[in-house]
C-alpha positions as CSV (number, residue, x, y, z in Angstrom):
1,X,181.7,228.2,-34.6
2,X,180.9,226.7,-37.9
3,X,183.3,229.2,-40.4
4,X,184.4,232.7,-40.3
5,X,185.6,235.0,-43.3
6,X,186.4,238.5,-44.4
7,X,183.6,240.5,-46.7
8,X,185.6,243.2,-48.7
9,X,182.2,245.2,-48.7
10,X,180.3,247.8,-46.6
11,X,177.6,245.9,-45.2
12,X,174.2,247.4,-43.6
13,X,172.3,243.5,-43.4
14,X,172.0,240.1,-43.7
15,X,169.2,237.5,-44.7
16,X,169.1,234.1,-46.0
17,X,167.3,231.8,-47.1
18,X,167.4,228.3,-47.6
19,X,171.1,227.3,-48.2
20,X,171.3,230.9,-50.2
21,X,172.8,234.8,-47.7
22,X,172.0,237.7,-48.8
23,X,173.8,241.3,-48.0
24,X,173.1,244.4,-48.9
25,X,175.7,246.2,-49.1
26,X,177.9,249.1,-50.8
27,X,181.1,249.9,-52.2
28,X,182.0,252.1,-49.6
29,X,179.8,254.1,-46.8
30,X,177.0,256.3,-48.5
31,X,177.7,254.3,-51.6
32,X,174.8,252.6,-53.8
33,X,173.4,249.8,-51.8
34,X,172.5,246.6,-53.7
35,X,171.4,243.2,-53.0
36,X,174.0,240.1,-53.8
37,X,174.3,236.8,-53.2
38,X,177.3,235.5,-51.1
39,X,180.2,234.2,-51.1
40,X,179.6,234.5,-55.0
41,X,179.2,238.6,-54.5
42,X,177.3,238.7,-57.5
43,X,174.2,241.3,-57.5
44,X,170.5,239.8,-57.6
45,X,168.9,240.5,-61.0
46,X,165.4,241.1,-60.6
47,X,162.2,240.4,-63.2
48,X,161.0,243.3,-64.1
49,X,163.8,245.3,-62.7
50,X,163.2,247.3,-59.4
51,X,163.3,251.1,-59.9
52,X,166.5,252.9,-59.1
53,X,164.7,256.1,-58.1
54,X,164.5,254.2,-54.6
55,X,167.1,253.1,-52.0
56,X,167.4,250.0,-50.8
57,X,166.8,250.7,-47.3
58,X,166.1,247.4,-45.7
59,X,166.3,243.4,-46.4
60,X,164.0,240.5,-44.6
61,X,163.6,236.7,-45.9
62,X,160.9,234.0,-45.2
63,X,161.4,230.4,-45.5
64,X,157.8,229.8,-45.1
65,X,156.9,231.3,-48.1
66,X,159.9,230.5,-49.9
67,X,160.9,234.7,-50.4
68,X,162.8,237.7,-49.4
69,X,161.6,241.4,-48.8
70,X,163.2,244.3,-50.1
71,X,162.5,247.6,-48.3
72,X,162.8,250.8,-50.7
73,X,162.5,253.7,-49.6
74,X,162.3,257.4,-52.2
75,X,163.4,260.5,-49.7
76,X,161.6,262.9,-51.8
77,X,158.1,262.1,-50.9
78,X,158.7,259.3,-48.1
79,X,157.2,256.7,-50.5
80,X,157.7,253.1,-49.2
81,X,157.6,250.2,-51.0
82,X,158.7,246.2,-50.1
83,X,158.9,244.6,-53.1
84,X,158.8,240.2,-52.7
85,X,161.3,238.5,-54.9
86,X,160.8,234.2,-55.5
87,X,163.8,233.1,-56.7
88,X,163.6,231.9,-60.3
89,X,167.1,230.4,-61.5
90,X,170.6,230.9,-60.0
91,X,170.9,235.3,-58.8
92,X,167.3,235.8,-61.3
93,X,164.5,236.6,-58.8
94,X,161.0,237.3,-60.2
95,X,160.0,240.6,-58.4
96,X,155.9,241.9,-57.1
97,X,155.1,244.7,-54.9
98,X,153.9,243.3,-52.0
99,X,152.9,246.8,-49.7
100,X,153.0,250.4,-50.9
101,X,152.4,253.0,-47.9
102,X,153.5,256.8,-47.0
103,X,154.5,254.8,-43.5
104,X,157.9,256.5,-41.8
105,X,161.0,254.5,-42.2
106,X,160.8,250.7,-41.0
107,X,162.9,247.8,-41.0
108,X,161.1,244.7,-42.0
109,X,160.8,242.0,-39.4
110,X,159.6,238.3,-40.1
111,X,158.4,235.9,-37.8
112,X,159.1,231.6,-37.2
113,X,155.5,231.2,-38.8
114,X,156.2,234.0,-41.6
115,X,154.2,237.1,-40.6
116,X,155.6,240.2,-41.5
117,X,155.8,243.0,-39.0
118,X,155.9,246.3,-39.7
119,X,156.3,249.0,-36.9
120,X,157.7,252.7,-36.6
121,X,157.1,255.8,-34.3
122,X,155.4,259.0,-35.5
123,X,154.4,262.6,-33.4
124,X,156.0,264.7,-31.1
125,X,155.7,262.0,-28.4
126,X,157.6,259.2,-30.4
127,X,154.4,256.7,-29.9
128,X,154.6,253.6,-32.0
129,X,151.9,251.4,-34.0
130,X,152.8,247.7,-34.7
131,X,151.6,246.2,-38.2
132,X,151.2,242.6,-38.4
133,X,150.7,240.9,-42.4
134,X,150.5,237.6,-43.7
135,X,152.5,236.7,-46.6
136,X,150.1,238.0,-48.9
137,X,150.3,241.4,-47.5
138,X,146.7,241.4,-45.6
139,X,147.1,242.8,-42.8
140,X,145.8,241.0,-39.7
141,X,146.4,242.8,-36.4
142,X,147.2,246.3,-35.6
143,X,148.8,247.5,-32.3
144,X,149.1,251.1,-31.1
145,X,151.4,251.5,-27.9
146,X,151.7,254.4,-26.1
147,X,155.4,254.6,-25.8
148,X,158.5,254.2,-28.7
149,X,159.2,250.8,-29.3
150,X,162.9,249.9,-30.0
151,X,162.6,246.5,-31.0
152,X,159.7,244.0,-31.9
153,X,159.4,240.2,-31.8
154,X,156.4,237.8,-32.4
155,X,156.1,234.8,-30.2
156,X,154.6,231.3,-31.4
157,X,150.9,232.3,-29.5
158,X,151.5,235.2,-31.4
159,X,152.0,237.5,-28.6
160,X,154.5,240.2,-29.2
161,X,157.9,240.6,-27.3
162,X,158.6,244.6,-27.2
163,X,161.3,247.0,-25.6
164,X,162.3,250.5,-26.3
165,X,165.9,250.1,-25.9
166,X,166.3,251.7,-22.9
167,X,169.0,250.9,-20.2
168,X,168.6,251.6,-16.9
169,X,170.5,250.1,-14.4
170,X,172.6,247.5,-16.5
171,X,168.9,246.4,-17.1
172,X,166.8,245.4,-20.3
173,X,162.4,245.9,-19.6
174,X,161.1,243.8,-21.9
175,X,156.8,243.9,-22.0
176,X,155.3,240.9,-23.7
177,X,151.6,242.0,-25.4
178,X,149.0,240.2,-26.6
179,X,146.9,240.0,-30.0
180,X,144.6,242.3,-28.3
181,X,147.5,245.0,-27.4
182,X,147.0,244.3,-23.9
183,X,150.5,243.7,-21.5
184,X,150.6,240.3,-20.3
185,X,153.8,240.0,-18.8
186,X,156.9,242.3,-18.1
187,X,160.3,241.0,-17.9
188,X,164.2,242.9,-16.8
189,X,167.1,241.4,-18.7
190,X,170.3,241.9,-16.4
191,X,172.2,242.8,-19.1
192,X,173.0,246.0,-21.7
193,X,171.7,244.3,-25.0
194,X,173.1,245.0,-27.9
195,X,170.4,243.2,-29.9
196,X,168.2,239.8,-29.7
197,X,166.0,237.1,-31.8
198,X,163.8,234.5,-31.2
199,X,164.7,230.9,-32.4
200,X,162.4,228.0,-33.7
201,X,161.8,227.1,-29.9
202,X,160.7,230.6,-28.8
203,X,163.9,230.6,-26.6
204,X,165.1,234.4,-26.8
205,X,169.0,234.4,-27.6
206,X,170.6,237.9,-27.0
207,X,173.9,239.5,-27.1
208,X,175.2,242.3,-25.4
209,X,177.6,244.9,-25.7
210,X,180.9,242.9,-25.6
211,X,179.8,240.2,-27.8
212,X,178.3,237.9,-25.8
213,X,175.4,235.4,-26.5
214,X,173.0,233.9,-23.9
215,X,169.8,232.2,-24.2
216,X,166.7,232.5,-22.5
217,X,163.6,230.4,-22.2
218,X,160.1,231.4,-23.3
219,X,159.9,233.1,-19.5
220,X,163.2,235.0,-20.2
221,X,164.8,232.5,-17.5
222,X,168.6,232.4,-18.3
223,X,169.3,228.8,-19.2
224,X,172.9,227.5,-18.0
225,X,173.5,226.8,-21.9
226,X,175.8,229.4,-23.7
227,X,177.3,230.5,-26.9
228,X,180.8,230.8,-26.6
229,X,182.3,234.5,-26.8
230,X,184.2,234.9,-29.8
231,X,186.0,238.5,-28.5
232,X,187.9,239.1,-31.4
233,X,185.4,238.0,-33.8
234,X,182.6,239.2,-32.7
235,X,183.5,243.1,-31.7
236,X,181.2,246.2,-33.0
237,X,178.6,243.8,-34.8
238,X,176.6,245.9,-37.3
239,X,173.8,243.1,-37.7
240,X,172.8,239.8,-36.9
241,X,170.4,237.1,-39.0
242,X,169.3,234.0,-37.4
243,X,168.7,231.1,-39.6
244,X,166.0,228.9,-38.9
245,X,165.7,225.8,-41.4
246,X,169.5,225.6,-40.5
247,X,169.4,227.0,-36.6
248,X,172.4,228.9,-37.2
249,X,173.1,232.6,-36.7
250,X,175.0,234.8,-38.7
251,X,177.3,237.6,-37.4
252,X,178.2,240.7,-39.5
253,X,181.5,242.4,-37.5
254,X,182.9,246.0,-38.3
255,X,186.6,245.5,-39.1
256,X,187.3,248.3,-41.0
257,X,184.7,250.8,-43.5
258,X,185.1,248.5,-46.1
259,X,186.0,245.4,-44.3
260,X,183.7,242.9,-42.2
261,X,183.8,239.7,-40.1
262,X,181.0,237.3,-41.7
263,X,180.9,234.7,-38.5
264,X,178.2,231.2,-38.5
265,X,177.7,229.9,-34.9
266,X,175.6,226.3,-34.6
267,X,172.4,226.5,-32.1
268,X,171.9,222.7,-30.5
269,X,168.2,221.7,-30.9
């Protein structure tokens, strides 16, 4: 463990970027969400401004291209819009739209190499269809699966890592796809996972539902290396960031509505 603190705010995520961490966060539950900079809890000013007729609904960040993504979302109309912000001087970011769809609600993922994927369900049968852009916001592959997807990663060969979050058994199905939407591989985690990441190595680190971390290979082969469980710490995590200029992880830990555990573990190259 590298430091743990307290967060006197409501946090819904975490992202960083170069030696700056972002949370978005609120007052209290339901509260305005905004975007600060930590441990200085000051908000982000953006150039021009961002419009407040939107919530902020989700936060990404890319050390490739030097920027973070801010998901807003307006209810009225189901209007999305991700709007990039380059940092220009201290909290002052200089803000561009970077995608403006109708697309359902979607957190914002963002791969090693910097590709943004976008992915969400829609019809009666909850299938899913998988955006992948480059930084630019072209978009260069489209997936539609045939079942809900839960979760998304994108491998190094640029194959994606998918599950749906089901549990069956004490068992995680993982299906690995390829840039053509095809399943190459199909994997069982023996564990309930809470949630997972890929690091700079492609070695899949996950955590289940009492906290604790393991890491897998590029084969999903458990390696006899191990994070340490943190039990007290680590409890009801809301969100998890993974770091990988610095190859750390951070850990976001419900203590109480307005009160969280902010932990930084140390990955060994």
């Amino acid at each position: 463990m590298v430091r743990s603190e307290i967060v006197d705010r409501y946090v819904y995520d975490v992202t960083s970027m170069d030696d700056d961490l972002f949370l978005l966060s609120a007052s209290q539950p339901g509260g305005k969400r905004i975007v600060t900079l930590y441990p200085q809890n000051t908000p982000i000013h953006t150039i021009p401004v961002m419009p407040t007729t939107y919530e902020n609904y989700s936060l990404a960040s890319c050390n490739v291209a030097k920027c973070v993504y801010i998901g807003l979302r307006k209810c009225s109309n189901d209007e999305y819009v991700i709007y990039k912000l380059r940092k220009a001087d201290d909290n002052v970011f200089a803000a561009s739209i970077w995608l403006t769809s109708k697309i359902p609600e979607s957190n914002i993922g963002v791969s090693i190499a910097g590709h943004v994927i976008l992915c969400w369900s829609y019809g009666k049968n909850y299938d899913a269809v998988t955006r992948i852009y480059n930084s630019e916001g072209a978009e260069i592959r489209k997936i539609i699966h045939s079942n809900q997807i839960d979760w998304k990663l994108l491998k190094s060969n640029d194959h994606l890592l998918l599950t749906d979050g089901f549990h069956g058994r004490g068992m995680t199905q993982f299906e690995e796809v390829n840039r053509d939407g095809e399943i190459v591989n199909k994997y069982s985690v023996s564990n309930l996972l809470d949630n997972y990441f890929l690091d700079k190595y492609d070695r899949l680190i996950v955590w289940n539902v009492s906290g604790t971390f393991q890491i897998l290979d590029s084969e999903l082969n458990y390696l006899d290396e191990k994070l340490q469980t943190f039990s007290e710490s680590l409890n009801h995590m809301n969100c998890v960031h993974y770091n990988s200029v610095k190859n750390e992880i951070f850990c976001l830990s419900y203590i109480t509505y307005k009160s969280w555990r902010l932990t930084t573990l140390k990955l060994s190259d």
